[in-house]
CHARMM internal coordinates of N, CA and C (Angstrom, degrees):
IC EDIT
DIST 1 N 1 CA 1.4250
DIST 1 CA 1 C 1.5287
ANGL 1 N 1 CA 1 C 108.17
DIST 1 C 2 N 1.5605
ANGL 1 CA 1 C 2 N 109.73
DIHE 1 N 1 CA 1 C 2 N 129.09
DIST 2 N 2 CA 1.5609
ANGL 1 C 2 N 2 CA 110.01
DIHE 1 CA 1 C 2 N 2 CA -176.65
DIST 2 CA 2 C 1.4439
ANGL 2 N 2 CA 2 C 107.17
DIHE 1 C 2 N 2 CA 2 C -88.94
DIST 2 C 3 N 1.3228
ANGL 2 CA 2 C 3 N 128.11
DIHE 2 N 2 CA 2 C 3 N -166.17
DIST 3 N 3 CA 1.3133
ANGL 2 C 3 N 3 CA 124.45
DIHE 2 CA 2 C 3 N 3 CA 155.28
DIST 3 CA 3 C 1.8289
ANGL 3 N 3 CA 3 C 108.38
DIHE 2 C 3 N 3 CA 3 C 173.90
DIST 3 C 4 N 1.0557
ANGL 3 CA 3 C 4 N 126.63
DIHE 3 N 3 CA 3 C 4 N 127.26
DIST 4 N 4 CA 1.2796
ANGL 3 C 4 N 4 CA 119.16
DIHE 3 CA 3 C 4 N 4 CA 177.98
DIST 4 CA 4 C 1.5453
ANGL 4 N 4 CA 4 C 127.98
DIHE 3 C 4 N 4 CA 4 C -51.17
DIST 4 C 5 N 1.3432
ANGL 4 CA 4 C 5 N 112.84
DIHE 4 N 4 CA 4 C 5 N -10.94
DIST 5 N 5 CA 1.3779
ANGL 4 C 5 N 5 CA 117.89
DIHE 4 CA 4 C 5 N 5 CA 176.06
DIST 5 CA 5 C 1.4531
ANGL 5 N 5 CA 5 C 118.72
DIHE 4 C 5 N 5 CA 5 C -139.62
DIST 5 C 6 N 1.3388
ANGL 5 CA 5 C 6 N 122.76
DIHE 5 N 5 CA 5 C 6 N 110.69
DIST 6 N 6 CA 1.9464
ANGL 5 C 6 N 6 CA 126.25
DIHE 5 CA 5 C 6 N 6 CA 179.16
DIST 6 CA 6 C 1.9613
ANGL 6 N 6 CA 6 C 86.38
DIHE 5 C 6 N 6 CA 6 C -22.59
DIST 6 C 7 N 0.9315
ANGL 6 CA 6 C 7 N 137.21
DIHE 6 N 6 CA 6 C 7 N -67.24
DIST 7 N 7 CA 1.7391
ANGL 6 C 7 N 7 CA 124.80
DIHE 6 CA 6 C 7 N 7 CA -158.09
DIST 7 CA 7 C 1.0996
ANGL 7 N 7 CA 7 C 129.80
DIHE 6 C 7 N 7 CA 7 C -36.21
DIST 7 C 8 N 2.1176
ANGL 7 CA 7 C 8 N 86.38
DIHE 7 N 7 CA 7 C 8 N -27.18
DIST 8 N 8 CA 1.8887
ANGL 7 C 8 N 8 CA 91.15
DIHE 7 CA 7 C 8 N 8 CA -154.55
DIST 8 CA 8 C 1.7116
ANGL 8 N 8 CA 8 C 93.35
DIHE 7 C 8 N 8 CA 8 C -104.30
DIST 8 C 9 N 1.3521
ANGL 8 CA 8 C 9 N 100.86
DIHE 8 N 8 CA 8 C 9 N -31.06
DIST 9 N 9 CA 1.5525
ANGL 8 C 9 N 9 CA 105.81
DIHE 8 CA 8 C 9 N 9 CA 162.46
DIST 9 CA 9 C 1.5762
ANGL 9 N 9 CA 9 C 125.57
DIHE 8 C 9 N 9 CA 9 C -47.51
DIST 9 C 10 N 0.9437
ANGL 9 CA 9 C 10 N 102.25
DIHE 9 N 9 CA 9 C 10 N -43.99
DIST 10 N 10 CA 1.5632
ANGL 9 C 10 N 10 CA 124.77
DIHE 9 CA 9 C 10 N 10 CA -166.48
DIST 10 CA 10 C 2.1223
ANGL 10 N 10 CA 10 C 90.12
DIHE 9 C 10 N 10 CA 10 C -68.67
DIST 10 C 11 N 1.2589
ANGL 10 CA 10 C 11 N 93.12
DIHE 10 N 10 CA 10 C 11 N -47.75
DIST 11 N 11 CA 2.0209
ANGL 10 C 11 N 11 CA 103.03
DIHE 10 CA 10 C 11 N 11 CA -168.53
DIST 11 CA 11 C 1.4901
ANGL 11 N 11 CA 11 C 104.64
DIHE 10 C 11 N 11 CA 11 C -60.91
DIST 11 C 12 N 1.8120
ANGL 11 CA 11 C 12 N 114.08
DIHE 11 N 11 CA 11 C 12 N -42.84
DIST 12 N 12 CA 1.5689
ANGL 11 C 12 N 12 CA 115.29
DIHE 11 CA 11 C 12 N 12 CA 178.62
DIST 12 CA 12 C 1.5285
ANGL 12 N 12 CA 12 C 106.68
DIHE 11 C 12 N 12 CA 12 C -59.70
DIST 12 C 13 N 1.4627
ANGL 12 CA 12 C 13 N 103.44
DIHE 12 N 12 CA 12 C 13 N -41.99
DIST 13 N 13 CA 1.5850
ANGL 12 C 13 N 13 CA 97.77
DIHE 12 CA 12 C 13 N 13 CA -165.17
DIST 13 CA 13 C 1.9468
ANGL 13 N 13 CA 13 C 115.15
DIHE 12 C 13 N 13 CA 13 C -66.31
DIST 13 C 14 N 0.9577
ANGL 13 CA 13 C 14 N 109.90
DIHE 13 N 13 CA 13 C 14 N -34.44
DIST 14 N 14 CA 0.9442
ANGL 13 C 14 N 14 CA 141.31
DIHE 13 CA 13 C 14 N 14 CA 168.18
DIST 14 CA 14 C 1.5246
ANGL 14 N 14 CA 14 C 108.57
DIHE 13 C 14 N 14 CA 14 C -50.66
DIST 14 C 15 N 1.3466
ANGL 14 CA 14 C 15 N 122.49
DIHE 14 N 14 CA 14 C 15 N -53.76
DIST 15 N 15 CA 1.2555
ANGL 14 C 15 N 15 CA 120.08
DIHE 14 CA 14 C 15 N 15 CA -164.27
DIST 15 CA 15 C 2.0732
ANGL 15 N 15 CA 15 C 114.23
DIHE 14 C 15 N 15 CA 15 C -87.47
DIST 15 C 16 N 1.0645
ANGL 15 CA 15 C 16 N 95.89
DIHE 15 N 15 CA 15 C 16 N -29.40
DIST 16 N 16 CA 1.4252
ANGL 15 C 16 N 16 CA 128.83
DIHE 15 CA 15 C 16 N 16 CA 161.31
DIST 16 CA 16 C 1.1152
ANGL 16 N 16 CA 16 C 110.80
DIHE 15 C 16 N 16 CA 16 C -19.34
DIST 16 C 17 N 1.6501
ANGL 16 CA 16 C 17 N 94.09
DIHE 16 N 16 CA 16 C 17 N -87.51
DIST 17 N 17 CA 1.4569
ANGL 16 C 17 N 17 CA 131.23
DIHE 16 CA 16 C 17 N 17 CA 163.08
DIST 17 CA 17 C 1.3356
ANGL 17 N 17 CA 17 C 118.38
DIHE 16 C 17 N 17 CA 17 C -35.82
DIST 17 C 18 N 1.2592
ANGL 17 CA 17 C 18 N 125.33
DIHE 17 N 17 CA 17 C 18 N -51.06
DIST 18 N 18 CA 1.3493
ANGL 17 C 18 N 18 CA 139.62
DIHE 17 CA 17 C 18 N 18 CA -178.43
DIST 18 CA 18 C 1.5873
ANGL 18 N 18 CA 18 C 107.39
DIHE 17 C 18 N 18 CA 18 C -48.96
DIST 18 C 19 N 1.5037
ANGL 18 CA 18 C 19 N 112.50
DIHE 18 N 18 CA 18 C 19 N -53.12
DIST 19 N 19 CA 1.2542
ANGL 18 C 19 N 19 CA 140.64
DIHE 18 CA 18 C 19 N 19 CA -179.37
DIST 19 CA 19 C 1.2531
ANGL 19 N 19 CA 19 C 109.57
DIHE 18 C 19 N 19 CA 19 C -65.03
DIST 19 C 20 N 1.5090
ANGL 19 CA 19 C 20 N 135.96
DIHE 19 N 19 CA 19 C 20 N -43.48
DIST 20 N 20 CA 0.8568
ANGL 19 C 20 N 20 CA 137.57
DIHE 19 CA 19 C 20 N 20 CA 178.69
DIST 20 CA 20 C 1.4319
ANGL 20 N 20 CA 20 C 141.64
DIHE 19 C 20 N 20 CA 20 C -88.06
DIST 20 C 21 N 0.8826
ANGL 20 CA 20 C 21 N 109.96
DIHE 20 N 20 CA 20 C 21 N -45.82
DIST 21 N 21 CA 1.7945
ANGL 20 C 21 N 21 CA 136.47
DIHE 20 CA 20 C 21 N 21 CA 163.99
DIST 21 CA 21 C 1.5791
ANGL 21 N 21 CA 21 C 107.63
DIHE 20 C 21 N 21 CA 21 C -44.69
DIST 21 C 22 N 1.0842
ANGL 21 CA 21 C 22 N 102.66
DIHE 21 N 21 CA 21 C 22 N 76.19
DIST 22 N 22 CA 1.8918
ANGL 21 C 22 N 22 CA 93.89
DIHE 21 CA 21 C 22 N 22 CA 160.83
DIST 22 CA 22 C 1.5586
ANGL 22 N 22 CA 22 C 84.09
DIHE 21 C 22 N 22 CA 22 C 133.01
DIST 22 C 23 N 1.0585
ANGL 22 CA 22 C 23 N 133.82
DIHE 22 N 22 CA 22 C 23 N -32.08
DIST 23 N 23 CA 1.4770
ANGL 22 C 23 N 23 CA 133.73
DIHE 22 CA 22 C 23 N 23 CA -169.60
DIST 23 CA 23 C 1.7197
ANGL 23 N 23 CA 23 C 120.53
DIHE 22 C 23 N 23 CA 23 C -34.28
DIST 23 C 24 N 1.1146
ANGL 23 CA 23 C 24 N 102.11
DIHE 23 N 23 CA 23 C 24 N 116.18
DIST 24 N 24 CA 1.8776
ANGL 23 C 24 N 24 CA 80.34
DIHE 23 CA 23 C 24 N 24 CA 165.88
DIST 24 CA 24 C 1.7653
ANGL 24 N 24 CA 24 C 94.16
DIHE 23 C 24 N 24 CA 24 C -141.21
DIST 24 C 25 N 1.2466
ANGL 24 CA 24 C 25 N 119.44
DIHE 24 N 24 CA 24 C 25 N 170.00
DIST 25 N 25 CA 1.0261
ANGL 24 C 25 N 25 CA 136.14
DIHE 24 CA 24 C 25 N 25 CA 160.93
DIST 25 CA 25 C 1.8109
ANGL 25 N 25 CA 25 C 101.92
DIHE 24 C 25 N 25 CA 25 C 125.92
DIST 25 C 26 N 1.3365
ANGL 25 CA 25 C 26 N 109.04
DIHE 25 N 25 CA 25 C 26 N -178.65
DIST 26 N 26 CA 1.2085
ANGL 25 C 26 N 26 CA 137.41
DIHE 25 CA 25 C 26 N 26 CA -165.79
DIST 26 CA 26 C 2.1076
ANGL 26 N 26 CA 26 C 100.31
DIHE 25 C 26 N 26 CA 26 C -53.00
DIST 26 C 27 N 1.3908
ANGL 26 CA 26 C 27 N 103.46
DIHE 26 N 26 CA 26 C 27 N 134.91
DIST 27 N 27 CA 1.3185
ANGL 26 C 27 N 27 CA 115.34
DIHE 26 CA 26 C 27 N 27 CA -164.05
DIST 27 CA 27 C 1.4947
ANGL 27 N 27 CA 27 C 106.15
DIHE 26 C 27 N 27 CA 27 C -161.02
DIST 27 C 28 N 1.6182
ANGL 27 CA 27 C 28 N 125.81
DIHE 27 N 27 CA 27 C 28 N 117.41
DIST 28 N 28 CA 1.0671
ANGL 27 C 28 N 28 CA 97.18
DIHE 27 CA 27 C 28 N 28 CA 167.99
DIST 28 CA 28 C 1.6623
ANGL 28 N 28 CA 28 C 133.09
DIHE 27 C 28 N 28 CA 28 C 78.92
DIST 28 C 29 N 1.4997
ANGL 28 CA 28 C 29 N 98.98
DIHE 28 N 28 CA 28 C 29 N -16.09
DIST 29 N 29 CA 1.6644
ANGL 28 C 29 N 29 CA 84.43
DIHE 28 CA 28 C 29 N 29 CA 177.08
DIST 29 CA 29 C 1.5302
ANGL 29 N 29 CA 29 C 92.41
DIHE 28 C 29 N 29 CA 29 C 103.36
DIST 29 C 30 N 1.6948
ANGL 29 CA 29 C 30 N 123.47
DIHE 29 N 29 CA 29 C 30 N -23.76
DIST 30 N 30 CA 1.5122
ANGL 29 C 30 N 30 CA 114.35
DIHE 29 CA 29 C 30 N 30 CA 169.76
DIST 30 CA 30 C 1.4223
ANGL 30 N 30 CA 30 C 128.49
DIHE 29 C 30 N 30 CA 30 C -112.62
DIST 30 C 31 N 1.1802
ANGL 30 CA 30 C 31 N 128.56
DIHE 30 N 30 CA 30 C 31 N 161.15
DIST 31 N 31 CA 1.2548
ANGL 30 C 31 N 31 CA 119.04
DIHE 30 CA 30 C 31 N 31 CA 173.02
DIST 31 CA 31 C 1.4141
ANGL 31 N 31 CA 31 C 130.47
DIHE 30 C 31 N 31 CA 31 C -93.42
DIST 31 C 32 N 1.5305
ANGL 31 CA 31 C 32 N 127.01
DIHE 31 N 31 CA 31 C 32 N 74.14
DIST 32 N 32 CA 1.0488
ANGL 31 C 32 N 32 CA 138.36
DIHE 31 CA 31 C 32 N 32 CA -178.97
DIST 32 CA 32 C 1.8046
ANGL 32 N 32 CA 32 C 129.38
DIHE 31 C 32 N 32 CA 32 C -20.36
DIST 32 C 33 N 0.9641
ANGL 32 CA 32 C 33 N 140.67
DIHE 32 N 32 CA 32 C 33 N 75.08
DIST 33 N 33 CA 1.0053
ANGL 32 C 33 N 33 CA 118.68
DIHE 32 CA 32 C 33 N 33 CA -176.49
DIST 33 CA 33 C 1.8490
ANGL 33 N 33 CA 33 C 135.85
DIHE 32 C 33 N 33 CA 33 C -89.15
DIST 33 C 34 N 1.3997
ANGL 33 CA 33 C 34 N 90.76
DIHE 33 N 33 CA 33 C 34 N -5.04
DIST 34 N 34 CA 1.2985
ANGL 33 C 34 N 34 CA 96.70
DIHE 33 CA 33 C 34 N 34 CA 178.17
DIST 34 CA 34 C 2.2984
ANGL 34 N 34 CA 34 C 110.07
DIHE 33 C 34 N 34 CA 34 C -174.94
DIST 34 C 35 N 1.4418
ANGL 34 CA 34 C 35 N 99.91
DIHE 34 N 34 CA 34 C 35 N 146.18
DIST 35 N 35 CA 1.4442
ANGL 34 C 35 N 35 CA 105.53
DIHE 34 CA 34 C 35 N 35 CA -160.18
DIST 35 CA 35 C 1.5323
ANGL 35 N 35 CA 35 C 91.79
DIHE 34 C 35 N 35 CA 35 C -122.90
DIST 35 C 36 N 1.5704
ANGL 35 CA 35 C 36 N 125.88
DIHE 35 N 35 CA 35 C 36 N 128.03
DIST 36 N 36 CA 1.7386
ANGL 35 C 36 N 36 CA 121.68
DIHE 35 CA 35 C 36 N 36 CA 140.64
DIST 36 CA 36 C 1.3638
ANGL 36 N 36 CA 36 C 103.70
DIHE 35 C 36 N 36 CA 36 C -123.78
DIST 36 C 37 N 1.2386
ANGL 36 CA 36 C 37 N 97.79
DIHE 36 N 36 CA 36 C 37 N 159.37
DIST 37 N 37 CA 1.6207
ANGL 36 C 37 N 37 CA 116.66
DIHE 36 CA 36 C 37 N 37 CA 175.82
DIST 37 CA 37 C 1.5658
ANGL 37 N 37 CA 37 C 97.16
DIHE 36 C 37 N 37 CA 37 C -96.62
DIST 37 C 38 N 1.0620
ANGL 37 CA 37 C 38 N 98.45
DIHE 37 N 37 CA 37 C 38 N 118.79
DIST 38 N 38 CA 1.7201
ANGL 37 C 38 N 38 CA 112.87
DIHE 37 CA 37 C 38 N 38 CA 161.99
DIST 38 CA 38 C 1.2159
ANGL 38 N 38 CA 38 C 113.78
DIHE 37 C 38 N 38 CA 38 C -79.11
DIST 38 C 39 N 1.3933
ANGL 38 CA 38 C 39 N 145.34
DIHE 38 N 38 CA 38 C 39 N -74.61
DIST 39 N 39 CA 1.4937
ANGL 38 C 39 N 39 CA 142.69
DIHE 38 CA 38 C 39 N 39 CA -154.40
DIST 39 CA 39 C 1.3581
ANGL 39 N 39 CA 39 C 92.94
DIHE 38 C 39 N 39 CA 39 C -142.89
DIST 39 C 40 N 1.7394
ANGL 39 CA 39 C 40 N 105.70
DIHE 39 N 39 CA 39 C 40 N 151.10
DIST 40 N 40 CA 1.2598
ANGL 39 C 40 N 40 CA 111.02
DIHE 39 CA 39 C 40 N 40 CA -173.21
DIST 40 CA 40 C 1.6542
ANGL 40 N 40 CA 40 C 102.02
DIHE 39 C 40 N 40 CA 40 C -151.91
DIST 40 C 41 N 1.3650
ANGL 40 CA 40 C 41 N 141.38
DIHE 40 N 40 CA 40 C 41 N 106.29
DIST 41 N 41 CA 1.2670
ANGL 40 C 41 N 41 CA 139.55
DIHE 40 CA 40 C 41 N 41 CA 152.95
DIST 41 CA 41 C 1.2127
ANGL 41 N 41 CA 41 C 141.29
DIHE 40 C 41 N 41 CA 41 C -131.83
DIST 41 C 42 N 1.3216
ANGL 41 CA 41 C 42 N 132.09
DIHE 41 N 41 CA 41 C 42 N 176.50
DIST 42 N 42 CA 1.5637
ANGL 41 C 42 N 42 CA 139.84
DIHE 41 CA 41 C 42 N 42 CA -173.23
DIST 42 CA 42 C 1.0237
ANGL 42 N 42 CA 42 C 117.57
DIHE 41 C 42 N 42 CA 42 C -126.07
DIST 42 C 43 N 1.2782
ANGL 42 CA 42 C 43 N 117.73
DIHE 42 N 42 CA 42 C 43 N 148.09
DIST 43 N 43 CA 1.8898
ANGL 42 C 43 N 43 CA 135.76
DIHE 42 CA 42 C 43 N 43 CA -141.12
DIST 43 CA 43 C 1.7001
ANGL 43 N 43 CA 43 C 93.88
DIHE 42 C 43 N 43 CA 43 C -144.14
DIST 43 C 44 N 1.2500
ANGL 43 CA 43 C 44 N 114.68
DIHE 43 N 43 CA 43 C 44 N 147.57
DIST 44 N 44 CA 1.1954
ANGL 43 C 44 N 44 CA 124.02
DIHE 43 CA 43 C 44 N 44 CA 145.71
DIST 44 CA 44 C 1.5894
ANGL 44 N 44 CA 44 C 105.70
DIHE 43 C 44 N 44 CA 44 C -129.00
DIST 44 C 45 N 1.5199
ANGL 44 CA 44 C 45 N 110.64
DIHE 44 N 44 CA 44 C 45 N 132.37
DIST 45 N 45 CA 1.5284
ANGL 44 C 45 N 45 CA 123.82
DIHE 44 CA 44 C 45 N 45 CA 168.83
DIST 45 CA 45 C 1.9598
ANGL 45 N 45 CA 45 C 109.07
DIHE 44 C 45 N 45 CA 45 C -81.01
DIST 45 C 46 N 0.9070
ANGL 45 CA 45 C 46 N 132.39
DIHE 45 N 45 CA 45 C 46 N 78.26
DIST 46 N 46 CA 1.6696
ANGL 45 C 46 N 46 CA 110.14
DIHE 45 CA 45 C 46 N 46 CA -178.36
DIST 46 CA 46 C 1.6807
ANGL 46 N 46 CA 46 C 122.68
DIHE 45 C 46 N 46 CA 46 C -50.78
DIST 46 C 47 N 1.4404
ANGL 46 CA 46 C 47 N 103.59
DIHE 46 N 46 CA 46 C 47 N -28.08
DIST 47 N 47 CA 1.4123
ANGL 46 C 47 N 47 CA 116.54
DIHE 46 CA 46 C 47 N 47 CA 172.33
DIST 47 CA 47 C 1.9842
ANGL 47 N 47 CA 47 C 111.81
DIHE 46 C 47 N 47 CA 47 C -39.11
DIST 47 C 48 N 1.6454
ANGL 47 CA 47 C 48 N 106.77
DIHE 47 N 47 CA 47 C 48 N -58.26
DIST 48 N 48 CA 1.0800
ANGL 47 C 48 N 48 CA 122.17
DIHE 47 CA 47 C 48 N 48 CA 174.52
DIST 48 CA 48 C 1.8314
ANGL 48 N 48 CA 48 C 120.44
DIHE 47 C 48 N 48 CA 48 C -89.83
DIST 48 C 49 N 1.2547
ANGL 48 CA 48 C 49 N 121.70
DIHE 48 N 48 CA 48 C 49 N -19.32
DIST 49 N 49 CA 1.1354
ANGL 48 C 49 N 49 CA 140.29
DIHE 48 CA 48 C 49 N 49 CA -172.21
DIST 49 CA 49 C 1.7754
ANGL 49 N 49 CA 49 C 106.93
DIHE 48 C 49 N 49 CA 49 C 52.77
DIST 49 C 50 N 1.6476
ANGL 49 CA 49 C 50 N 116.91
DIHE 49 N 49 CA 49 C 50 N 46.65
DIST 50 N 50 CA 1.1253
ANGL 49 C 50 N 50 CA 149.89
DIHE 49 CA 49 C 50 N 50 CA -168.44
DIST 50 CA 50 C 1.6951
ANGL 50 N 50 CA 50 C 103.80
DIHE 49 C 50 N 50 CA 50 C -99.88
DIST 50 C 51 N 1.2482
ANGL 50 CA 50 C 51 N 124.34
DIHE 50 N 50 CA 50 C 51 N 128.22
DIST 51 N 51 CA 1.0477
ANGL 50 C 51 N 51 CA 131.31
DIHE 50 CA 50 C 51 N 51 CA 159.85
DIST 51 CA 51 C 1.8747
ANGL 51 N 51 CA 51 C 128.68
DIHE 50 C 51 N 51 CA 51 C -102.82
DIST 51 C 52 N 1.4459
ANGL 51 CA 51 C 52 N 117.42
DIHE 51 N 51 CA 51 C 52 N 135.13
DIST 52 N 52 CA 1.2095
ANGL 51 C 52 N 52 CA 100.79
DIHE 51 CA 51 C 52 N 52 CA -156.08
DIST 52 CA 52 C 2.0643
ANGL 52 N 52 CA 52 C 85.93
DIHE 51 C 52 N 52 CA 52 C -139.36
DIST 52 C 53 N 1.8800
ANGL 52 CA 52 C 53 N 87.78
DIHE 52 N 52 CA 52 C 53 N 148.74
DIST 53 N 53 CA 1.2961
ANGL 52 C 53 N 53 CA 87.03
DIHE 52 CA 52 C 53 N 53 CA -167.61
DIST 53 CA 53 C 1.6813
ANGL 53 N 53 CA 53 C 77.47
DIHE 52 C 53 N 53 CA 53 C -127.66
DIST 53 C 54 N 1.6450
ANGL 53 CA 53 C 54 N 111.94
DIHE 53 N 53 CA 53 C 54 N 122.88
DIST 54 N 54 CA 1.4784
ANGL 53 C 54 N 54 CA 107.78
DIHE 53 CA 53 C 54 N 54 CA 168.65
DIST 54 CA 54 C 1.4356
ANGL 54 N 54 CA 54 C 129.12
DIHE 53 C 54 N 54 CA 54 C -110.41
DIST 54 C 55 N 1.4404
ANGL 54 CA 54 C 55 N 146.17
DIHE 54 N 54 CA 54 C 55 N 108.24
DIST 55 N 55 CA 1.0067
ANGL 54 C 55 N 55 CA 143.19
DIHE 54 CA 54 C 55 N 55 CA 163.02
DIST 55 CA 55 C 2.0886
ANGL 55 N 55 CA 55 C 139.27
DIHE 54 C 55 N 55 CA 55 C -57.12
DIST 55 C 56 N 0.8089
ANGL 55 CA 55 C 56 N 118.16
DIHE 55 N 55 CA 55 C 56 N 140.97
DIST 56 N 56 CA 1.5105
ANGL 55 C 56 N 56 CA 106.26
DIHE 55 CA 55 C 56 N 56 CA 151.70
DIST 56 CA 56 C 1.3414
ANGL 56 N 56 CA 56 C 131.96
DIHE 55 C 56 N 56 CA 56 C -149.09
DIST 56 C 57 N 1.2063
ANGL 56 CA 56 C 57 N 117.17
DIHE 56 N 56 CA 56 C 57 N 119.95
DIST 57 N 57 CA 1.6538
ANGL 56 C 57 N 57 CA 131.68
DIHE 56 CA 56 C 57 N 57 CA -173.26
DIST 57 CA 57 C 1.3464
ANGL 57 N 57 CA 57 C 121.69
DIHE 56 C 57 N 57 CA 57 C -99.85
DIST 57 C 58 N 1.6253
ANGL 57 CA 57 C 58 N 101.39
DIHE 57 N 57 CA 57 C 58 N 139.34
DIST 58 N 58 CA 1.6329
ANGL 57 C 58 N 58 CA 96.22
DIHE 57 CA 57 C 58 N 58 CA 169.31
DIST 58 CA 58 C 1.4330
ANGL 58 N 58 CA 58 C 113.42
DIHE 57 C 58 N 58 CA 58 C -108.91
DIST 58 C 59 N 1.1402
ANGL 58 CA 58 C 59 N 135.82
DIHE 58 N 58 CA 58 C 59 N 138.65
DIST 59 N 59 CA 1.1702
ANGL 58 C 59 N 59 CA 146.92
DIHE 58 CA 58 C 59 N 59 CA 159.47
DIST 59 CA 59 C 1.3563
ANGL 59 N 59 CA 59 C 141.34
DIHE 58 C 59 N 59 CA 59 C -97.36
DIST 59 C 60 N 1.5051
ANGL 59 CA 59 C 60 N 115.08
DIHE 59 N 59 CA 59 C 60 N 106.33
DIST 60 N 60 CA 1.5548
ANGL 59 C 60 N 60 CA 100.60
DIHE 59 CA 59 C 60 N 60 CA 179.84
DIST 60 CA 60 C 1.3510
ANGL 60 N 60 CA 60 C 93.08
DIHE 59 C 60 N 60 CA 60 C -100.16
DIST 60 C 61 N 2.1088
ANGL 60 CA 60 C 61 N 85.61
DIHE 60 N 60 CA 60 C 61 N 157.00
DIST 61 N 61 CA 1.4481
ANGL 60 C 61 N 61 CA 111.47
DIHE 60 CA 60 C 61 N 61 CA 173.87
DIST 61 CA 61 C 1.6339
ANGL 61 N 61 CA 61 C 111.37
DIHE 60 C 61 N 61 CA 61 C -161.87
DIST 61 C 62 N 1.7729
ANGL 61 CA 61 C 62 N 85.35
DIHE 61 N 61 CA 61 C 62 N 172.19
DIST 62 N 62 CA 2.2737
ANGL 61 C 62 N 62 CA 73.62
DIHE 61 CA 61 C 62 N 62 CA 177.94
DIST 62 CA 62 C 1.2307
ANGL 62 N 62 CA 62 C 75.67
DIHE 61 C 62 N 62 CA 62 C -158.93
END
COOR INIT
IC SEED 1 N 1 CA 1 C
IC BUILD
């Protein structure tokens, strides 16, 4: 997630998470049963003066 300012970056990543973390049920065509966040960090590009908040989750389902 990009965002012109670490704040607003920081709010997506954040909200994501919010959404995600604990989640189970129907998704997609699967049945979610369970969400963790594995790794989570923040980037600044100076090229773009872009802020980026990156996540990664595993999900089981059947």
């Amino acid at each position: 997630m990009w965002a012109a300012r670490r704040k607003a970056a920081t709010a997506l990543g954040l909200a994501v998470r919010a959404a995600l973390l604990g989640h189970s049920g129907a998704a997609g065509g699967l049945e979610i049963q369970s969400v963790f966040l594995l790794a989570e960090g923040w980037d600044f590009d100076a090229e773009t003066g872009a802020y980026r908040t990156g996540q990664d989750y595993e999900m089981s389902a059947s």
